[in-house]
N, C-alpha and C positions, 0 to 999 in steps of 0.2 A: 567437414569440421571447420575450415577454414570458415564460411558463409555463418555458421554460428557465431562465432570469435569474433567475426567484425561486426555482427551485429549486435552483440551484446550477451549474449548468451550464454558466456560465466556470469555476471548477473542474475541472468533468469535462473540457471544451478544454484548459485549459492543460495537466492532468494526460498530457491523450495526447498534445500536442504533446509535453513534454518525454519521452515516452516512445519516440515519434518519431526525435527527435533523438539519443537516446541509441542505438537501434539500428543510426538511419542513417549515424549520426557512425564507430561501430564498423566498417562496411563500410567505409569509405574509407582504411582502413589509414595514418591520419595519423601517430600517435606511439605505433610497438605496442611491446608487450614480450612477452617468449617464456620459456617452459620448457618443459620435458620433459612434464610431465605436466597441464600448461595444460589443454588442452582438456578433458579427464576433469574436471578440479576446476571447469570450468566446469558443465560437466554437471551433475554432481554437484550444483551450489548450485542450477543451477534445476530438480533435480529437487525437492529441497529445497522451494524455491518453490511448485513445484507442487501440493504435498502438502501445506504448509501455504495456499495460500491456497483448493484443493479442500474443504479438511477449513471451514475458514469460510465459504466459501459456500453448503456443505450443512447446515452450523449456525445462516444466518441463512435458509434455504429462502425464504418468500414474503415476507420483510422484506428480500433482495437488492437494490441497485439502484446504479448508478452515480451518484449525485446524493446530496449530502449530507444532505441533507434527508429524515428518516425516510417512509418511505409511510404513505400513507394508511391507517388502522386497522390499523397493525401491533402486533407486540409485543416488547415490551427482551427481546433474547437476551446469556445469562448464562453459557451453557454452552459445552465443546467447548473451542473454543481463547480464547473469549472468556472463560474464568474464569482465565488468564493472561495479557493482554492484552487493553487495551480495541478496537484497531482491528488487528487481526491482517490481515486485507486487505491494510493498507499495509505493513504489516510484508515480507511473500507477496512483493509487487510490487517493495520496493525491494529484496530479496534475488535475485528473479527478476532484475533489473537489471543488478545484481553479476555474478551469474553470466553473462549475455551478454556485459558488458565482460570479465570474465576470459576467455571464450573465445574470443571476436574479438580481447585482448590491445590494445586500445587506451586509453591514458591518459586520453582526453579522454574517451573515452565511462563511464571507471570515475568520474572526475570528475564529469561529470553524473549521476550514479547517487549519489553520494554527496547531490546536492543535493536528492535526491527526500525524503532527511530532516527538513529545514525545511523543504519544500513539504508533506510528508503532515502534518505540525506545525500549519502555519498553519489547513490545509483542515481536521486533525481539529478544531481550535479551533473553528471555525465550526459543524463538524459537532456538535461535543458542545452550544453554546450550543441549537442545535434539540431534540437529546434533552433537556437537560434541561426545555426549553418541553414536549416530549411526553410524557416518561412520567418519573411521580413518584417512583418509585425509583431515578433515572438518579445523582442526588446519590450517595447511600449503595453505590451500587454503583462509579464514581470511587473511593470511597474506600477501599471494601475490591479493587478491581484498580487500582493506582495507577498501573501501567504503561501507559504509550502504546503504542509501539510493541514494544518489546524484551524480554520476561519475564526478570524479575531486576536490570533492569540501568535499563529508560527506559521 
């Protein structure tokens, strides 16, 4: 338990509960809303999703890992989707999100989808204070991708 805890691994809990919750909240057909073309434009985002968060896991290959905390003798990836975006993953995930509330058309479930923004916020926080303990370049590279989450915009 300990090896979890230091590595981030409430994090990675909380991260799937709330991920969880967003799905299963969706299912329950609480406060939905509808159009015509709902479903497809769900689709659609988390194909989106897909694609982007495929394309950064094959760009961070054996540096992958659920746990914020970089692995063991890795190395700072630069490239791909990460020369727009520092943590494009999180980016992947909370769009993936979007898109299952829009297709399940539940309020509450697009709601917690939106709060996965200050949650990947916090965690990249943490996240990044470890890269920059890890690899000396991490500063200079922050500053030339200044984007967190969003290319262009955050």
């Amino acid at each position: 338990m300990t090896g979890f805890v230091h590595r981030g691994g409430l994090w990675v809990a909380a991260q799937f509960a709330l991920l969880a919750a967003i799905v299963g909240i969706g299912r329950l057909d609480l406060l939905t809303f509808s159009f015509q073309a709902q479903t497809a434009v769900g689709w659609g985002v988390i194909g989106l999703a897909l694609v982007v968060g495929a394309w950064a896991s094959l760009s961070l290959g054996g540096n992958l890992t659920p746990y914020p905390k970089p692995v063991e003798a890795g190395t700072m990836v630069e490239h791909g989707p990460y020369r727009l975006v520092r943590h494009p993953i999180y980016t992947a995930v909370v769009v993936g999100m979007v898109g299952i509330s829009i297709r399940s058309g539940d309020w509450i479930s697009l709601a917690l989808s939106v709060c996965l923004v200050p949650f990947f916020v916090a965690k990249s926080s943490f996240e990044e204070r470890h890269l920059l303990e890890e690899y000396p370049g991490y500063s200079a590279y922050q500053q030339r991708v200044s984007r967190r989450l969003i290319p262009g915009v955050w």
